[in-house]
N, C-alpha and C positions, 0 to 999 in steps of 0.2 A: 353905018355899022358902028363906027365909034362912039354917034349920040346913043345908040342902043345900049354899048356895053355902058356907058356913063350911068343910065339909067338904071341896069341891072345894078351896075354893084353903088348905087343912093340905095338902093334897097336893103340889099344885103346892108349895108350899113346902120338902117336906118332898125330893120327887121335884127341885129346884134342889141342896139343899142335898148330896142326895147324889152329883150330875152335877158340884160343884164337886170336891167331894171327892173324887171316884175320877179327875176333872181334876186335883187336888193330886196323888193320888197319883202318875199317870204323868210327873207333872212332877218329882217326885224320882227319876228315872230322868235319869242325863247321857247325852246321845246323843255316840256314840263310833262311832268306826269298827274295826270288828273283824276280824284274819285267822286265818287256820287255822292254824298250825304246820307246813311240810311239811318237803322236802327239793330242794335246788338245787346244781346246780356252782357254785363259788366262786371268782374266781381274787382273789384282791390283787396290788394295782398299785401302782408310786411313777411319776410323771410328771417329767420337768423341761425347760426349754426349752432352745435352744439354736440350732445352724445344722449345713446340710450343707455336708460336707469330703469330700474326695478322699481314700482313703486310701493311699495312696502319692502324694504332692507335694515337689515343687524347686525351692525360692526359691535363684535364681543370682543373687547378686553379683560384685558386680566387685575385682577382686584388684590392677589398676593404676590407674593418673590419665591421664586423656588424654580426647580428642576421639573421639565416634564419628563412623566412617567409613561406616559402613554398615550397615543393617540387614534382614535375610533375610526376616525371619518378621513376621507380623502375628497379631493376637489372634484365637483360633478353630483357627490353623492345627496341623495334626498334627506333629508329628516323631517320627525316630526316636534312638537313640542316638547320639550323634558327628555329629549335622545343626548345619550353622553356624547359628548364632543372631545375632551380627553381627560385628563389627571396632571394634577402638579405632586409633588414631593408632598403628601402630608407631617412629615415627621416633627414639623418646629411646632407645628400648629396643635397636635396630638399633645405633645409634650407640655403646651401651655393649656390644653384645655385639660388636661390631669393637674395640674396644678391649681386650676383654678375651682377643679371641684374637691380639691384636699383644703381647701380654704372655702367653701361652701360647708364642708364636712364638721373643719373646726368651727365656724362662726354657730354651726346647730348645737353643738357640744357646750359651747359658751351660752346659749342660750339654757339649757336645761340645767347648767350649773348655778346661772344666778334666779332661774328659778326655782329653783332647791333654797337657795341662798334666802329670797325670798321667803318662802312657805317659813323656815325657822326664825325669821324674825316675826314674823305675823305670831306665830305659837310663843316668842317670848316677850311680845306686847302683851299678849292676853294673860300671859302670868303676873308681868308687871301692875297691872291693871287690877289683877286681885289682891295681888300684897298691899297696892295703894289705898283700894276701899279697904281693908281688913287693920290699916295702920302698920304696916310692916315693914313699906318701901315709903320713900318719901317723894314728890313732885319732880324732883333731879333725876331719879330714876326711870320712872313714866318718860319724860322729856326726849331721853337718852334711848330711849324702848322705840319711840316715834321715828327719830331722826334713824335710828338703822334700822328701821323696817322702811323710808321713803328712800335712804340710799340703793337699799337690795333692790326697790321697784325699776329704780333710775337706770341702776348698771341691766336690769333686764329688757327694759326699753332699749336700750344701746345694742345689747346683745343680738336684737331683734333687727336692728336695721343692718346690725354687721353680717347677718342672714340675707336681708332682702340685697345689699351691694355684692353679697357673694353669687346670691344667685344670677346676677345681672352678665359676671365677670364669666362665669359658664357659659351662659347665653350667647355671650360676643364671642369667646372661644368656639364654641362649637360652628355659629354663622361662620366664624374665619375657617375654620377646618370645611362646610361646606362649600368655600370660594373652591377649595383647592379641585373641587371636581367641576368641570364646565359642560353646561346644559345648555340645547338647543332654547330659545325664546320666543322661537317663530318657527312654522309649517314653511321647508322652502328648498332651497338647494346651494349648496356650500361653493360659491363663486370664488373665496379666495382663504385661502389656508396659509399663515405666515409662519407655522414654527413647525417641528421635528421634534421627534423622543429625543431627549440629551438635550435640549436647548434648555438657555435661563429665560426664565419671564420675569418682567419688571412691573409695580403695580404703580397704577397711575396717581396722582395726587393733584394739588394745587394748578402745580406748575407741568405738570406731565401728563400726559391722557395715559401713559401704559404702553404696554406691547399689547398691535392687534394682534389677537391670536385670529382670528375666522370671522370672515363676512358670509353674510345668509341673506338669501334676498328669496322672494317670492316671484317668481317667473312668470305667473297665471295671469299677473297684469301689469304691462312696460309704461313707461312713458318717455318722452324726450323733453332732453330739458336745453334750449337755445336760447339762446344770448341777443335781444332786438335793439336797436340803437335807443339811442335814446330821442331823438325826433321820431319817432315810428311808434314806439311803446306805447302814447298816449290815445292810439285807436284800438290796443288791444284790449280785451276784457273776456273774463271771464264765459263760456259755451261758445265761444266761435269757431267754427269748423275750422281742421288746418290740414294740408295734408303733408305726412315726413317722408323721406328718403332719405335711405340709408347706404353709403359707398359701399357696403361690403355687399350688397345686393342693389346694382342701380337698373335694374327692372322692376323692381317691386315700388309701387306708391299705395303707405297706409293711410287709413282715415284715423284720424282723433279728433277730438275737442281740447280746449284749453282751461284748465283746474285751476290755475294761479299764474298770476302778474306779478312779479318784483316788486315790492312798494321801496327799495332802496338800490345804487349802483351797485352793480358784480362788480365792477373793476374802479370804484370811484378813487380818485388823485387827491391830492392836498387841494384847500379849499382854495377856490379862487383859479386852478387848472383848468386849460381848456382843452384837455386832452378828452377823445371820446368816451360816453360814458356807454357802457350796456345795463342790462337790464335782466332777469332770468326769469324764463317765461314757461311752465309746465305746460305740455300736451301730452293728455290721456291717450294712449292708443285704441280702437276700440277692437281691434285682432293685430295680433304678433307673432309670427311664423314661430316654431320651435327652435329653431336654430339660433332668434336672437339672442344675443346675450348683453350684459351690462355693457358699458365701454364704447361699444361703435358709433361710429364718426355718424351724425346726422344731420339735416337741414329740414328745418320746418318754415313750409307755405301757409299762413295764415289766413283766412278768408275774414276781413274788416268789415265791408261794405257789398252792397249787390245792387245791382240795377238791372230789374228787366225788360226789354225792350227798349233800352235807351235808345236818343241820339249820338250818334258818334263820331268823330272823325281819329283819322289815325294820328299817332304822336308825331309822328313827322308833318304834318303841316301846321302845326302851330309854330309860331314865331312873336319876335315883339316888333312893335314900330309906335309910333308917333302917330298918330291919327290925322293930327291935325298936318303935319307937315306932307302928310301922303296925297291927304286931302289937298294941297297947292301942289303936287307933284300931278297928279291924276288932270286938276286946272290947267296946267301948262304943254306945251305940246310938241318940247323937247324931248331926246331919245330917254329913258329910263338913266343909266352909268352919269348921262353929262345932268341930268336933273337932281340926280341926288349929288351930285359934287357939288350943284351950286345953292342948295338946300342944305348939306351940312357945314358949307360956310356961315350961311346964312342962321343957322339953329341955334336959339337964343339956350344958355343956361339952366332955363327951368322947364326945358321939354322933358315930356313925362313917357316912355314907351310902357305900352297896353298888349297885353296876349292879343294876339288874332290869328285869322289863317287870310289868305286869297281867294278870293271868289273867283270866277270865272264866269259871264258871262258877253256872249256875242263876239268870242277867241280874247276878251281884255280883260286884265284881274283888274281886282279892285281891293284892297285893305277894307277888313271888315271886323272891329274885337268883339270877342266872343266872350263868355261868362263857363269855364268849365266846374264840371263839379271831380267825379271820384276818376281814378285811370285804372284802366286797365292793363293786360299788359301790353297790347300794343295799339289801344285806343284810348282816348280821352273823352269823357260824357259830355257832352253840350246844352248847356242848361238857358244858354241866350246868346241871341248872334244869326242862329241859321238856323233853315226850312229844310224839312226832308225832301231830298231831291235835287238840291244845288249842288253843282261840280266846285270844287276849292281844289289846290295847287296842293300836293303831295312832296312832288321832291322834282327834280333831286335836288341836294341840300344846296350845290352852286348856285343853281336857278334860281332856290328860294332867296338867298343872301341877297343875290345881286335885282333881282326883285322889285320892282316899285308900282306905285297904283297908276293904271293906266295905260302899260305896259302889253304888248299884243304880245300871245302864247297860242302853240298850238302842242296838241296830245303829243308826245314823245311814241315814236315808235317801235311797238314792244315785239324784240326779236323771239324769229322763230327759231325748233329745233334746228332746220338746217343751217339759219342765220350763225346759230352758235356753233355749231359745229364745223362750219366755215371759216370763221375766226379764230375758231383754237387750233382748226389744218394750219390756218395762216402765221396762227404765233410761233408753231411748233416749226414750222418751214423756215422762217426766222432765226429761231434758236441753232437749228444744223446750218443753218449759211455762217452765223456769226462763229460756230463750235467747230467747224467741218471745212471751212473752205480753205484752198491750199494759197498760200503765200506765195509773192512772184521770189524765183529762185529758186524755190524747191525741186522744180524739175527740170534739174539739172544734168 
């Protein structure tokens, strides 16, 4: 009976030790998540933020100083081109442009006087002239007949151009008197209105733009205009599709294309700064809800690059390593953890790490670098490296890290609805023991 039981439990023993064992073995197995290799459309994108604009807009200033008298329009309202917008005080400008035609008036009066002036010396040359043939005047006299008939010519020449300056001085007078009235410039709708009847306006010069008085923008066609880095802006150009989104509507995604690239920084620093640089980047809408207006917060999706039917894998399994060092990892047939510890002792200074992903094949990766081309947004195009069809290592990122070639893996197992729903009973069950449960003493 006893050699019996002896024998029962060598078994039992023997039957533990090898249930640990073939438990050891699937535990040197990393649970990984693995995808296939296919083929997917690709587009790449650059984004940048920014605001919607009118594209065609007219900020009108004010070109005199004065008082306004009156104003036409209010904010919203439509015009068309040559619609009054408001009035300034003409009164300085009136005042000078009468003054400048009483000085038009005089310089005409000066003219008719030295041409009078004229005609009598011409009539007393011609006298001179016959007393001289007849012997009655003498050479001195003729001489003197000359010179004041070229004077009178000369002061009527003069008289004439003090004509033509007078009439200039009118002309600028009246232009000024018509600043004082301000006229639509564009077909559109009055987006912002800065003054009131009673206010002063200031005219712009050198060093001053003015008081804006009213912006005008044309509504019937928007654009967005975002700001791309400066590493990104060099794939942009000119008709590539983009698509905006705008915060004050984030249901609505518009289509446009792109009009214009920055050829200089929006926000460039002092030279030699490495602070970032942006870029301003116009996209045409090609429809605009009515509602938009100028101002709102936008972000534009740029569409760069397209690939159809690429190969692909997702951005989560690429990685860098060493090729060659994976390559003497994969050789050796130590655990993964202890091979790369005695491998990055070992790794000379001039190791070079290479993109790649992990293959998988027969449950063992393998480092394998790949050649990608354009990304997606959540794949990478595969241009050399891998065959449509190969499983490579996805994630999760621990697994990948810790990773080496040669390394046994098996599919990580993808929980179901009740798996989940399991776990969050279980967390939530957790939470009211740590939150809920009574303290010894309390019940006292």
């Amino acid at each position: 009976m006893k050699k019996t039981l002896g024998i029962v439990a060598v078994i039992l023993v023997l039957a533990v030790i090898i249930y640990l064992n073939l438990r050891r073995a699937r535990g040197d197995a990393t649970e990984v998540d693995l995808v296939e290799v296919g083929r997917k459309d690709l587009a790449a994108e650059v984004s940048g933020s920014g605001r919607i604009e009118a594209r065609n807009s007219v900020s009108i200033t004010s070109n005199v100083v004065g008082k306004v008298l009156e104003v036409a329009v209010e904010e919203g309202d439509f015009v068309e081109t040559g619609d009054l917008i408001l009035r300034i005080d003409p009164g300085e400008r009136k005042a000078l442009l009468e003054q400048a035609e009483a000085s038009r008036a005089r310089a005409a009066a000066e003219v008719e006087l030295a041409a009078a002036e004229l005609r009598q010396a011409e009539v007393e040359l011609t006298r001179v002239r016959g007393l001289v043939e007849g012997g009655l005047a003498s050479e001195q006299n003729l001489e003197g007949a000359l010179t004041s008939r070229d004077v009178r010519s000369a002061r009527l020449a003069a008289a004439k151009e003090d004509v033509r300056n007078a009439r200039a001085r009118v002309e600028h007078a009246e232009r000024e008197l018509e600043k004082t009235v301000v006229r639509a410039e564009i077909p559109g709708v009055i987006v912002r209105l800065s003054v009131e009847e009673g206010e002063n306006v200031l005219a712009g010069d050198l060093y001053n733009s003015g008081s804006a008085i009213v912006v005008i923008a044309d509504l019937s066609e928007m654009e967005a205009q975002v700001l791309v880095d400066e590493t990104e802006v060099v794939s942009v150009e000119k008709g590539q599709r983009a698509e905006v989104t705008v915060d004050a509507f984030p249901d609505t995604t518009l289509v446009g294309r792109v009009i214009e690239v920055g050829n200089s920084a929006y926000n460039a620093g002092p030279l030699g700064s490495q602070e970032a640089k942006d870029f301003r980047v116009r996209i045409l809408l090609d429809e605009a809800p009515p509602r938009f207006r100028p101002g709102l917060s936008a972000r534009g999706e740029i569409v760069t690059d397209v690939r159809d039917s690429a190969l692909a894998i997702p951005i989560e399994a690429l990685t860098l390593r060493d090729p060659e060092r994976e390559e003497r990892l994969a050789a050796e047939g130590k655990k993964g953890g202890r091979r790369r510890r005695v491998l990055e002792r070992e790794s000379s200074e001039d190791s070079e790490e290479v993109e790649g992903v992990f293959v998988v094949d027969d449950d063992v990766a393998r480092f394998r670098p790949v050649k990608t081309g354009i990304a997606g947004e959540k794949d990478f195009e595969v241009v050399e490296g891998l065959a449509e069809g190969e499983k490579v290592v996805r994630g999760p990122f621990d697994a990948i890290r810790d990773l080496a070639s040669g390394d046994k893996v098996k599919s990580r197992k993808k929980k179901t609805p009740s798996d989940r729903d399991r776990d969050r009973d279980r967390d939530r069950e957790g939470e009211e023991d740590a939150d809920g449960g009574e303290s010894p003493g309390e019940d006292s």
